[in-house]
C-alpha positions in Angstrom: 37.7 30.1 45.3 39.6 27.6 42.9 42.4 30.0 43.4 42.4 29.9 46.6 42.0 25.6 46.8 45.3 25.8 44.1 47.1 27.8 46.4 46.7 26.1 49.6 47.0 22.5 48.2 50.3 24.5 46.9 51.2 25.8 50.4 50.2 22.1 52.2 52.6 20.9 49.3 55.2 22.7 50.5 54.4 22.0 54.3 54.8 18.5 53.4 58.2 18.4 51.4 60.1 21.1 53.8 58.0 20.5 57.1 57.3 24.6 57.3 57.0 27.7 55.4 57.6 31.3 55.9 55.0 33.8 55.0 57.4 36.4 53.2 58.3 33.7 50.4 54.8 32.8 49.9 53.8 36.1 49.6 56.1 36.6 47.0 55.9 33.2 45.2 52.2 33.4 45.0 51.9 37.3 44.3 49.2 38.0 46.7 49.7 39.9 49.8 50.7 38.7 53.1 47.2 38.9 54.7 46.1 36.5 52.4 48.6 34.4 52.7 48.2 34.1 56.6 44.9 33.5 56.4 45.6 30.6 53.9 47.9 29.1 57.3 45.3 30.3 59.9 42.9 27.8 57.0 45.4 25.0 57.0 46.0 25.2 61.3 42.1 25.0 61.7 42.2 21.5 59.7 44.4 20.5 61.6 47.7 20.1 59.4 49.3 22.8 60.7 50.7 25.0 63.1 51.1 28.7 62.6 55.0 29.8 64.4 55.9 33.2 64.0 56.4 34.4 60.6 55.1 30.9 59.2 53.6 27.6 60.0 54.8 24.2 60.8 53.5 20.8 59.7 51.7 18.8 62.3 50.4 16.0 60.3 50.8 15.0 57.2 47.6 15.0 54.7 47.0 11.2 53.0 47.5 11.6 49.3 43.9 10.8 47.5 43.7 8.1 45.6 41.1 7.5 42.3 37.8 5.8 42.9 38.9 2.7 41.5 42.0 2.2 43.5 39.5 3.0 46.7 37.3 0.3 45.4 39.6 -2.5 45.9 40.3 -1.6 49.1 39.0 -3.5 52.3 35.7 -4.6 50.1 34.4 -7.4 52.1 34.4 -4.6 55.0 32.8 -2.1 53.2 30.0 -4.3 52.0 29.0 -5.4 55.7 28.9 -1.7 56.7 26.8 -1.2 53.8 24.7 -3.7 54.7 24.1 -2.6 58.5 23.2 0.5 57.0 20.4 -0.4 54.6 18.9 -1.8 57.6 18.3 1.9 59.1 16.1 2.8 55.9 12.5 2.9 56.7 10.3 2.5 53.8 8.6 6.2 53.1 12.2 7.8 54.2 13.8 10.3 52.0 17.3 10.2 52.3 21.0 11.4 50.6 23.5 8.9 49.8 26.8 10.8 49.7 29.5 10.0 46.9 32.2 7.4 47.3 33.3 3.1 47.6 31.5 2.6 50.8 28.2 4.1 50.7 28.2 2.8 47.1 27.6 -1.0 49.2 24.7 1.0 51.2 23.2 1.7 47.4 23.7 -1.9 46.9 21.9 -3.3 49.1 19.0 -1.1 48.8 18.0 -2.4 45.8 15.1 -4.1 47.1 14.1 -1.3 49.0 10.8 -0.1 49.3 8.9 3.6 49.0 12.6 5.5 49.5 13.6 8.8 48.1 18.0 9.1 47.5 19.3 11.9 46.5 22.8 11.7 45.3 26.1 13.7 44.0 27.3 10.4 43.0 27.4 9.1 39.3 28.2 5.4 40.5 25.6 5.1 42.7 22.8 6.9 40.9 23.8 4.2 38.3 23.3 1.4 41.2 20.0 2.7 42.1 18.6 3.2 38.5 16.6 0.4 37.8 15.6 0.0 41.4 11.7 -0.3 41.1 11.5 0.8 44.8 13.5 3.9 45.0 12.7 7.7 43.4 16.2 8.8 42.6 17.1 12.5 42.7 20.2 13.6 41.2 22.0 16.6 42.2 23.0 19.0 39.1 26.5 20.5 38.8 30.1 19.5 37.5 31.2 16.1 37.6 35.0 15.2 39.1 36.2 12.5 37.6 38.5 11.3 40.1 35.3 10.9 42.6 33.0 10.2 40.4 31.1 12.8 42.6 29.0 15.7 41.2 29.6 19.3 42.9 29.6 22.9 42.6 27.1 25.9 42.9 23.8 24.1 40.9 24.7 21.1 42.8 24.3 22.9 46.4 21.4 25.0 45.1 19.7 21.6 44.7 19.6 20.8 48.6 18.2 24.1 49.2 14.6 22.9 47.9 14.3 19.5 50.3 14.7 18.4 53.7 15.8 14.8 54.1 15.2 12.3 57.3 18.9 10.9 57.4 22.7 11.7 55.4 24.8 8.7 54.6 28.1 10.8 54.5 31.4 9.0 52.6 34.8 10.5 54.4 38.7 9.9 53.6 39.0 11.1 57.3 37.7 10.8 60.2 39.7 12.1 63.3 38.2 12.6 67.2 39.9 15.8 67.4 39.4 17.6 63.9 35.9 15.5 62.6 35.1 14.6 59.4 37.4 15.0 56.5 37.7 15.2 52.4 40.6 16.0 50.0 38.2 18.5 48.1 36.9 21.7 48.8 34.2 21.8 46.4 33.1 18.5 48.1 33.5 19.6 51.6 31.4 22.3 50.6 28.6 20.0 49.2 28.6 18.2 51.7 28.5 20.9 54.6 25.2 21.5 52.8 24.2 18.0 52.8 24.5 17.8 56.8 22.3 21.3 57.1 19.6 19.7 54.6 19.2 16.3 57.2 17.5 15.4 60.2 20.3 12.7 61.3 24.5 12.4 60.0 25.7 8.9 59.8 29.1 8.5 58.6 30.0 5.1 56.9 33.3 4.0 57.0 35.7 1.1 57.4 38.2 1.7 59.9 41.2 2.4 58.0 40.0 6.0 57.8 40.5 7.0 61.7 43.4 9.2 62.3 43.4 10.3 59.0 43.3 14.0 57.8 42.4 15.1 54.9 43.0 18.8 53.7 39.1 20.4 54.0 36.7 19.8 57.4 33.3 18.7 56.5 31.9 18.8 59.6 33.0 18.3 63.5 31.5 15.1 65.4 28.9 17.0 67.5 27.0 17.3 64.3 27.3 13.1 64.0 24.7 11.2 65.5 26.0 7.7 64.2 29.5 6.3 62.7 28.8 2.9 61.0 32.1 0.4 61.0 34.2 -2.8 60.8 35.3 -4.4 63.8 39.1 -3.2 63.4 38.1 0.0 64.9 40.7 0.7 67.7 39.8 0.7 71.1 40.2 4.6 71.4 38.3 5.6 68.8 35.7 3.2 70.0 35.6 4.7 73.6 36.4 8.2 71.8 32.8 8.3 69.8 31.1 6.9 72.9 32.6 10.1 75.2 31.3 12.5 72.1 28.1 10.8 72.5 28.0 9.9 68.8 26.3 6.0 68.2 28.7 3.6 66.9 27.5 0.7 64.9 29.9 -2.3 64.0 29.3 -4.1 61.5 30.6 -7.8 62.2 
């Protein structure tokens, strides 16, 4: 599976410099067979970065480069800690919930501080570190490997986690967030997590300020039909806004 990840961040690499590639080079620049190869386009077409052309694939959209959790902490803060905010207020006291890794629903752990008779689990060091001393709150933290540039915790003993609970609501971090393609993360492992994050709970709702619609990021989480509620700033555009509301997904704004 890492392999495979390598390779196709490799291939999107490529996509992105030259604007297409041709499966006969990949095939023998990567050493694997052409099968394999196409499937890794047929992977990158369904996220929505690519096109696959006869013989290849062509870029369609070009991927935003990750940056670390720190830079993403100093951006748009004063919007992230209003959507935050607006989102503690959807916790019910007796709730059992997930908090998701990432800069924005670290403001949701925040402000739930004070919270009473609550259950979060979390893949995220920062947060579980928020929500440590927080009288209130039972904290569960997922097991697994931690990646450093998230600060998130992932991998096979961290999905085998879920697999024991059943939780009322998912406050799910994205670094994209497209009408067309869904929900959107640069890593695999953490798209994976979090596919089974959205299988484990009762209600989705994405929390994110609105610098993160259009984007694309390289791995699908999850389509918006599986969404019940996007929490944002009041930047959102005015087709995204009427976009969600066709979809049927809630959208909250927080002012």
């Amino acid at each position: 599976m890492r392999n495979t990840s390598q390779r196709r961040a490799s291939i999107l690499q490529m996509l992105t410099q030259q604007g297409s590639v041709q499966v006969t080079p990949l095939v023998e620049q990567f050493g694997v067979s052409a099968v394999t190869i196409r499937s890794d386009l047929t992977a990158l077409e369904n996220q929505g970065v690519a096109t696959r052309s006869h013989g290849g694939a062509i870029l369609t959209r070009t991927p935003v480069a990750e940056q670390s959790i720190h830079q993403k902490d100093a951006l748009n803060q004063q919007q992230k800690d209003r959507i935050g905010a607006l989102a503690a207020t959807l916790v019910q006291p007796g709730e059992n919930i997930i908090i998701d890794s990432g800069t924005t629903t670290i403001s949701l752990a925040r402000h739930l501080r004070e919270a009473q008779e609550v259950t979060v689990l979390t893949n995220g060091l920062n947060i579980a570190w928020e929500l440590a001393d927080a009288p209130g709150v039972d904290l569960i933290m997922t097991g697994g490997l931690l990646r450093k540039q998230s600060l998130s915790i992932q991998g096979a003993q961290a999905e085998a986690c879920l697999q024991a609970y059943s939780f009322d609501k998912l406050f799910l971090g994205v670094d994209g967030f497209d009408l067309q393609f869904g929900v959107t993360t640069h890593h695999e492992a953490e798209a994976s997590l979090n596919q089974k994050m959205v299988e484990r709970a009762k209600k989705v709702i994405v929390l994110t300020d609105a610098s993160k619609f259009g984007r694309v990021s390289l791995h699908r989480i999850v389509q918006l039909n599986r969404v019940h509620t996007v929490i944002t700033d009041a930047s959102i555009s005015p087709e995204y806004s009427q976009g969600l509301r066709e979809l049927g997904v809630e959208l909250l704004i927080a002012e």
